[in-house]
C-alpha positions in Angstrom: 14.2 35.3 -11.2 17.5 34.6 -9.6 20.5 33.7 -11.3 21.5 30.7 -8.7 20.9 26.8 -9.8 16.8 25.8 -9.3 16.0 24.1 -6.2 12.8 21.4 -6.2 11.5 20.0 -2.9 10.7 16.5 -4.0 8.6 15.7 -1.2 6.5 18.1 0.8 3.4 17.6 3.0 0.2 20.1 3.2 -1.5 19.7 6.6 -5.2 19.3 5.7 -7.5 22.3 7.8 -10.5 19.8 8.5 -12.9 23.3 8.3 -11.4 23.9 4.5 -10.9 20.2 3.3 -14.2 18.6 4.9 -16.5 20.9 2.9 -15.0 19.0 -0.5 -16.6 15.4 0.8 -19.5 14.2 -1.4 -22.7 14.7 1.0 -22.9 10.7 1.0 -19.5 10.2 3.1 -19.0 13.1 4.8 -20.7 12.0 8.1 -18.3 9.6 8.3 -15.1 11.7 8.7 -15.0 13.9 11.9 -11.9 15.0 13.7 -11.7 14.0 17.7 -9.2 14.3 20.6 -8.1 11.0 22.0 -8.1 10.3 26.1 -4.3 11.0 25.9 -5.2 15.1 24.5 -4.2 14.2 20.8 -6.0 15.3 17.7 -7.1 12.7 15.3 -9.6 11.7 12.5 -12.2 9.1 12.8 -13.4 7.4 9.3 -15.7 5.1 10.0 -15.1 2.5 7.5 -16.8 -0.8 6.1 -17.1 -3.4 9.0 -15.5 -7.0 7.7 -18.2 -8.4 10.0 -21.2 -6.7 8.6 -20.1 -5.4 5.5 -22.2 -2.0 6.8 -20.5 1.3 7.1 -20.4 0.7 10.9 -16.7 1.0 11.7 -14.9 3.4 13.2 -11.0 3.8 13.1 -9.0 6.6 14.4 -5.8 7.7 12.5 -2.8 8.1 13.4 -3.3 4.8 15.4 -3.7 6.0 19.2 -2.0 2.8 21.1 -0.7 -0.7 20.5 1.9 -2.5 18.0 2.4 0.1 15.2 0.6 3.0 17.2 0.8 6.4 15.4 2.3 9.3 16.7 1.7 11.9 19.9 2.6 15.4 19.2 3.7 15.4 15.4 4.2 19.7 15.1 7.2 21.2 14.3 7.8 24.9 15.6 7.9 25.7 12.1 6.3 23.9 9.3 3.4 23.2 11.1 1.5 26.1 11.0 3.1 26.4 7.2 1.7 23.2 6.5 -2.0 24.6 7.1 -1.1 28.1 5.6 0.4 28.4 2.1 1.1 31.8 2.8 3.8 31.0 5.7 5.2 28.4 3.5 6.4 30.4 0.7 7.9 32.7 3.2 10.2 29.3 4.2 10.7 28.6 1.1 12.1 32.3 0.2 14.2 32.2 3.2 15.6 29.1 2.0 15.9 29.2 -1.3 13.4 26.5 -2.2 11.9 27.5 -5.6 9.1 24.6 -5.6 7.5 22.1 -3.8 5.9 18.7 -4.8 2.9 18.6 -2.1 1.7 15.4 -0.7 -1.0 14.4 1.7 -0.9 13.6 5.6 -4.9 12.7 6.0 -4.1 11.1 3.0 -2.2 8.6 3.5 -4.7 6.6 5.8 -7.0 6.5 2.5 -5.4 3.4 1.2 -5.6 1.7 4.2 -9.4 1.4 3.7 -11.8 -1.3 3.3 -15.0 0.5 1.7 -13.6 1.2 -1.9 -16.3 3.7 -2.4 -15.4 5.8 0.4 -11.6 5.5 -0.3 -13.1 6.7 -4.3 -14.6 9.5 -2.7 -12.1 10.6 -0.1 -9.1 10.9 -2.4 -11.2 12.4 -5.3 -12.3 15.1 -2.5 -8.8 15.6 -1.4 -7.1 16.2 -5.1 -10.3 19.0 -5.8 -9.3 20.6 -2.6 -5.2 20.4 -2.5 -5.3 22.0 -6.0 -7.5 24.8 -5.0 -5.0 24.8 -1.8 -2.5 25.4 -4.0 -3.8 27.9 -7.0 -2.9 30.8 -5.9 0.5 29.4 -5.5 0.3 27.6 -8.4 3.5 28.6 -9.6 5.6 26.8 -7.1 3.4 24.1 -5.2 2.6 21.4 -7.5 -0.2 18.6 -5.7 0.3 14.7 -6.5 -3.0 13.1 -6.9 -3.9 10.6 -4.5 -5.4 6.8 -5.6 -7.5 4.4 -4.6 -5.7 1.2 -4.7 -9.3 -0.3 -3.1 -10.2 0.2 -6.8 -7.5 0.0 -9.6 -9.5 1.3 -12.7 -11.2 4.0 -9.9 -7.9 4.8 -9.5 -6.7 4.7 -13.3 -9.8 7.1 -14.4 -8.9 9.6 -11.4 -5.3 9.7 -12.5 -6.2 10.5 -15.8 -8.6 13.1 -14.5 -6.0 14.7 -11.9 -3.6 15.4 -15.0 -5.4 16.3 -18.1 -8.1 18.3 -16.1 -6.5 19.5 -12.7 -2.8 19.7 -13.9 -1.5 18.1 -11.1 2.0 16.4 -11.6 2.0 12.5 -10.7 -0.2 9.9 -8.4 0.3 8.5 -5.3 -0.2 5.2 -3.3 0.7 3.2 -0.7 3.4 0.7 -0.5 0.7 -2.4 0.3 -2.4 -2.6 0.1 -4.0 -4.4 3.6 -6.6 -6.4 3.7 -8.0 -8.6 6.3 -6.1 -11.8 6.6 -7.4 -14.8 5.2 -7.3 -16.7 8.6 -8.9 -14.6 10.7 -10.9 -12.1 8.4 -12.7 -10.6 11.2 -9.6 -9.5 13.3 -9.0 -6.5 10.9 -7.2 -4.2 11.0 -5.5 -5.6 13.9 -4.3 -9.0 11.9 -3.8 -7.9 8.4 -2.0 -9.0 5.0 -0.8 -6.5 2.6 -2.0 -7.0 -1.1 1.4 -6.5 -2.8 1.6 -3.5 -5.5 2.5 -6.1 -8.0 -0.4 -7.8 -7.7 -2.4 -7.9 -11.3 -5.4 -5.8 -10.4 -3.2 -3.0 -10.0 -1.8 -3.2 -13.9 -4.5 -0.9 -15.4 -3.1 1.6 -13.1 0.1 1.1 -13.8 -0.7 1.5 -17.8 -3.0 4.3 -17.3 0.1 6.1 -15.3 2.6 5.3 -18.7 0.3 5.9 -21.2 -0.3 9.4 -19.2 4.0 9.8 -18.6 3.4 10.9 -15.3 5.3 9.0 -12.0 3.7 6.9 -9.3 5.3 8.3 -5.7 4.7 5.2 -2.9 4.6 7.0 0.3 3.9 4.9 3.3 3.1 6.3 7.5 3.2 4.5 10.5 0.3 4.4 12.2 -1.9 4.0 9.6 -2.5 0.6 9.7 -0.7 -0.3 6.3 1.6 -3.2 6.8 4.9 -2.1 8.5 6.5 -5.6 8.7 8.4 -6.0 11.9 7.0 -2.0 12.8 3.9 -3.7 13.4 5.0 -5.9 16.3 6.7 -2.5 17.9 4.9 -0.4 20.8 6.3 2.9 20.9 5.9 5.3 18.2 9.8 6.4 17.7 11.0 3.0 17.2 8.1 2.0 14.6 8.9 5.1 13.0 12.6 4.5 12.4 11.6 0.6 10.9 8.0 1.1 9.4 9.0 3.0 5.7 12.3 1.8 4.7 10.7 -1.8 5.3 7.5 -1.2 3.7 9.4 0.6 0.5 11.9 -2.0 0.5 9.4 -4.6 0.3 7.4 -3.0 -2.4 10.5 -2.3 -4.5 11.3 -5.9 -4.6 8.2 -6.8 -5.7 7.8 -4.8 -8.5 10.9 -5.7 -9.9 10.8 -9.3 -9.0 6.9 -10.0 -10.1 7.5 -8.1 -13.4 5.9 -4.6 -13.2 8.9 -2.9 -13.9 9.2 -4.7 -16.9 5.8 -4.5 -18.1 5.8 -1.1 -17.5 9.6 0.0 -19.0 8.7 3.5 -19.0 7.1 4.0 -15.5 9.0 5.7 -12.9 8.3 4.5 -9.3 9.7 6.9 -6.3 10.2 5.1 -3.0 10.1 8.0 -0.6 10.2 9.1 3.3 12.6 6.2 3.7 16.3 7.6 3.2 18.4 6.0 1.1 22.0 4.9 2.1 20.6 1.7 2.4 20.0 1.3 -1.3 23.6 -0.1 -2.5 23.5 -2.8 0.1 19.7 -3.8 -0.6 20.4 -3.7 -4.5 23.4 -5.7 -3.8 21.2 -8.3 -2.1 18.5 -8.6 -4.7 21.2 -8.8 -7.6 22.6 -11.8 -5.3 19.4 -13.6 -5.2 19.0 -12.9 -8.9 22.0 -14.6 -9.9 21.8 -17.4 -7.8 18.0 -18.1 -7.2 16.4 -16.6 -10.3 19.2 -17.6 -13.0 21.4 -20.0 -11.9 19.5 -22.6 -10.3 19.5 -26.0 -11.1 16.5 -27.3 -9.6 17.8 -30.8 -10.4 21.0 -30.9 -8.2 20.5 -32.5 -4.5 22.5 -34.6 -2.8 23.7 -38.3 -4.5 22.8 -41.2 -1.7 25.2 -43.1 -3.2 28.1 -40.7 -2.6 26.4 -39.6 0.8 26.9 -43.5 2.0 31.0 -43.7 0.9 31.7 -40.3 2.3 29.7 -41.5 5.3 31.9 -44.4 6.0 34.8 -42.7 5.1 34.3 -40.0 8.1 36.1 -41.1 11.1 36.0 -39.1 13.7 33.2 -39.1 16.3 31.9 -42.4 14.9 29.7 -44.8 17.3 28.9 -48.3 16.1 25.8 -48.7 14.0 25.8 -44.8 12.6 26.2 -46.3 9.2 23.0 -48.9 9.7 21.0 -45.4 10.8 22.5 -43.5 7.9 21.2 -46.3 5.3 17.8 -45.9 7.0 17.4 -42.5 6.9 18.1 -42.4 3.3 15.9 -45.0 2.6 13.2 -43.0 3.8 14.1 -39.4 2.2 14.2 -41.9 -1.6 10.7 -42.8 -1.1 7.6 -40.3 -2.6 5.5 -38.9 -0.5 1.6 -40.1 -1.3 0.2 -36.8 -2.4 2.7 -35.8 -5.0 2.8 -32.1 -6.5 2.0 -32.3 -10.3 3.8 -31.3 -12.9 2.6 -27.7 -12.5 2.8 -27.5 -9.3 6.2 -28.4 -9.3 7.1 -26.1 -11.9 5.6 -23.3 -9.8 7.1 -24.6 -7.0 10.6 -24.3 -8.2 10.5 -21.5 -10.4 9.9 -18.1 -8.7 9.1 -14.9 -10.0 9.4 -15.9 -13.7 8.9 -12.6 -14.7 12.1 -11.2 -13.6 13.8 -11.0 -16.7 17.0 -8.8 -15.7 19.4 -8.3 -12.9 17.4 -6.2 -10.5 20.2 -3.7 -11.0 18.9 -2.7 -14.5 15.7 -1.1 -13.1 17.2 1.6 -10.9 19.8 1.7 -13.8 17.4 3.0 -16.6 15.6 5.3 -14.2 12.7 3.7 -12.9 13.4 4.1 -9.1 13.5 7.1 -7.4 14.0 7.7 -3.6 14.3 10.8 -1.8 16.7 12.0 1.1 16.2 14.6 4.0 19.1 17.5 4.4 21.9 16.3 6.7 21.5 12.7 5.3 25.3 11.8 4.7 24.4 8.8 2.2 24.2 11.2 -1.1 27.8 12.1 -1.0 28.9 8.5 -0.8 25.9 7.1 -3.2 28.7 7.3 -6.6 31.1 5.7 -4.5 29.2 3.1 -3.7 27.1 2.7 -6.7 29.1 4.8 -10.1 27.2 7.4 -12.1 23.6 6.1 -10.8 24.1 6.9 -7.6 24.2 10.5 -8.6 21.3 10.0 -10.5 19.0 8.3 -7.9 17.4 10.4 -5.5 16.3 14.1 -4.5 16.4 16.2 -1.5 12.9 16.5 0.4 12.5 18.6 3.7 8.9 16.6 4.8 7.6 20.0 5.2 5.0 20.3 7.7 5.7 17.2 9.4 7.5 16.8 12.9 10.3 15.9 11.5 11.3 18.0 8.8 14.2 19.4 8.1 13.9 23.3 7.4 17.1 25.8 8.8 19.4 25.4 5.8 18.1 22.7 4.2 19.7 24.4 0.7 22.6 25.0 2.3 23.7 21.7 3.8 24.2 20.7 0.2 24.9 23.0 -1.7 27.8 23.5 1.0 28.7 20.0 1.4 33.0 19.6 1.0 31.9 15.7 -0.4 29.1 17.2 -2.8 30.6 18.6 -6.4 28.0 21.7 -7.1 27.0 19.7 -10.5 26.3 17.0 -8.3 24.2 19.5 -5.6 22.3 20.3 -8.5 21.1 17.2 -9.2 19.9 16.2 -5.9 18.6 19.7 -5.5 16.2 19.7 -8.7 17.7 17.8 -11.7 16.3 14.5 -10.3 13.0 15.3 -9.1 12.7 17.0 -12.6 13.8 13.4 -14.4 11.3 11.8 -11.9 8.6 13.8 -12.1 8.8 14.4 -15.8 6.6 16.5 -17.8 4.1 17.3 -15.9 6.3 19.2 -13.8 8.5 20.9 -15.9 5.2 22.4 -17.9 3.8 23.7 -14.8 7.6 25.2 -13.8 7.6 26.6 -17.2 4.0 27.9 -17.2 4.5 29.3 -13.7 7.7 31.4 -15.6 5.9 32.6 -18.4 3.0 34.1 -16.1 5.8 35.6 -13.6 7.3 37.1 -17.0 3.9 38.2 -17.8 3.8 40.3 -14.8 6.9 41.6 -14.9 6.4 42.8 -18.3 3.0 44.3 -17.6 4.7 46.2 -14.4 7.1 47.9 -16.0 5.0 49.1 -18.5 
């Protein structure tokens, strides 16, 4: 043990070794995963899902996505944390070298598993990948912790392999996606390539959400391009760099919204969502905006008010400039028309539905992220942490943890520690929250009882060596 503060990478990613990981599919599924290299030279993995034509098991997709609006990505190594990513071994020696004392290890493979069709296979695949990542990681058990991926495809699936992850496999949260996509109801048979997302709020998703706070354990949403999930605008974009720079911040701000605004955050007062892989110095501005559509939309409209004809009509022929002859006559028609009904009138209902959106938002938006149930991570050399209390008072000291995306193209590795720890704008009791205090608060217990396990056996040892 050292004597400096603890640092927790709240967002890490193993690299899956196909020879290792494809060995864990159940025999019924396995011929349906294969790895291939595209026409461009690229590695990827075929699934071949459910076909939406056939309903069979006749569908092959390739992840990342190899070309179009959305496409995947070309060349994702790093010099580094590739090779790590496969090889625990090299990754503790980063780790060491940067003074990272634990990891929280997601997926890549992974996180094209919610973007299936067949719910069975999706069942299979992540069960498969939690039973390997955790013998991945046993030998290093002490400092990488695996999240449990879920099947969204099937919510109480997804609530029984939680529970399982946790209480048997001692793995410290769940994952999912930030959507859910389905084919879209207008042209079913165009999927994947026309979509809609199923929104995390949706109601079939509850039991997981109840199962995940019954358990105390965190649900991390951790979205790709190139996966196929819904990216918004991402989706309409052709080259990989620019759908990565819009595909996760719009995906996560999406799904934010809509747990707040459809009422799962305050079903579900003591689950803790994280938001991650999409920065966040946009948060005060986006919170800013939904508070703004709370108070005006949510609370303080008055369905009732439109404009009075009668005061339209004297304001009307008060208004002088521009005015041709027979405006007034026109004006008088027009109302006329907008005062008569329509001939299929909404019902009561209907109308009440109509003007009264998300009815389940019960507090200023604010509150959520307030009382800890939104947590976002940041990559080193993001300037947005040192300006977060500034912008937003205590919580934005409170909000979000520093990840390095280990063993992805884009991590940030050389001095990760160190870019915050010596940050002029950071206080150090403020490094030390972004550097493990909030990843602890967001993982909760799970985490700290493997963190203290892992110290207890490494006392163990130390005891037993000197004797």
């Amino acid at each position: 043990m050292t004597n400096r503060d603890l640092v927790v990478d709240a967002d890490s990613h193993k690299c899956e070794n196909p020879a290792v990981f494809f060995d864990y599919i159940g025999r019924e599924h396995r011929s349906r995963v294969s790895l291939l290299r595209d026409r461009y030279g690229e590695q990827r993995f075929q699934i071949v899902d459910r076909n939406p034509a056939t309903m069979r098991p006749d569908f092959p997709r390739v992840f990342p996505q190899v070309e179009g609006p959305g496409k995947g990505t070309y060349r994702p190594y790093h010099p580094e944390t590739t090779i790590g990513g496969l090889f625990n071994r090299i990754r503790l020696e980063h780790m060491d070298r940067e003074g990272i004392d634990h990891q929280v290890v997601y997926g890549s493979l992974p996180l094209a598993f919610n973007s299936l069709l067949d719910a069975d296979l999706a069942t299979d695949l992540c069960r498969a990948y939690n039973d390997y990542i955790v013998d991945d990681c046993s030998a290093y058990a002490d400092r990488l912790h695996p999240v449990a991926v879920l099947p969204l495809q099937d919510p109480l699936a997804a609530a029984t392999e939680l529970r399982r992850c946790i209480e048997q496999l001692g793995m410290v949260g769940g994952t999912i996606a930030p959507n859910l996509p389905i084919p879209h109801p207008a042209a079913p048979g165009s999927f994947p390539d026309l979509r809609a997302p199923k929104a995390l709020s949706h109601p079939d998703f509850w039991p997981l959400y109840q199962e995940a706070e019954d358990l105390g354990v965190s649900l991390g949403i951790h979205g790709a391009p190139g996966m196929q999930l819904v990216g918004g605008f991402s989706d309409h974009l052709s080259t990989f760099t620019l759908v990565h720079v819009f595909a996760n911040r719009a995906m996560q701000q999406v799904a934010m919204a809509q747990l707040m605004f459809d009422g799962v955050m305050e079903a579900f007062p003591r689950l803790r969502f994280g938001f991650l892989e999409a920065g966040v110095g946009w948060l005060p501005d986006f919170l800013q905006n939904l508070h703004e559509h709370w108070e005006k939309r949510i609370q303080g409209l008055d369905p009732r008010v439109q404009p009075s004809i009668g005061e339209f009509l004297r304001e009307f022929a008060l208004e002088r400039t521009g005015r041709r002859p027979g405006l007034l006559g026109k004006a008088r028609q027009l109302m006329a028309v907008l005062s008569r009904g329509p001939g299929d009138q909404a019902s009561p209902d209907e109308l009440e539905e109509f003007q009264r959106e998300h009815t389940r938002l019960c507090r200023d938006p604010r509150e959520y992220v307030e009382r800890g149930q939104v947590f976002l991570t940041f990559e080193p050399g993001d300037p947005a942490p040192a300006y977060l209390p500034t912008a937003m008072g205590e919580v934005g000291r409170r909000v979000c943890g520093m990840a390095v995306d280990y063993g992805h193209w884009d991590a940030t590795l050389e001095d990760c520690v160190a870019s915050v720890r010596q940050n002029p704008q950071i206080t150090p009791e403020h490094a030390k929250r972004l550097l493990a205090t909030n990843a602890l608060e967001f993982y909760g217990s799970p985490l700290r009882r493997r963190i203290e396990q892992g110290a207890l056996r490494q006392q163990d040892a130390s005891m037993e060596g000197a004797a």
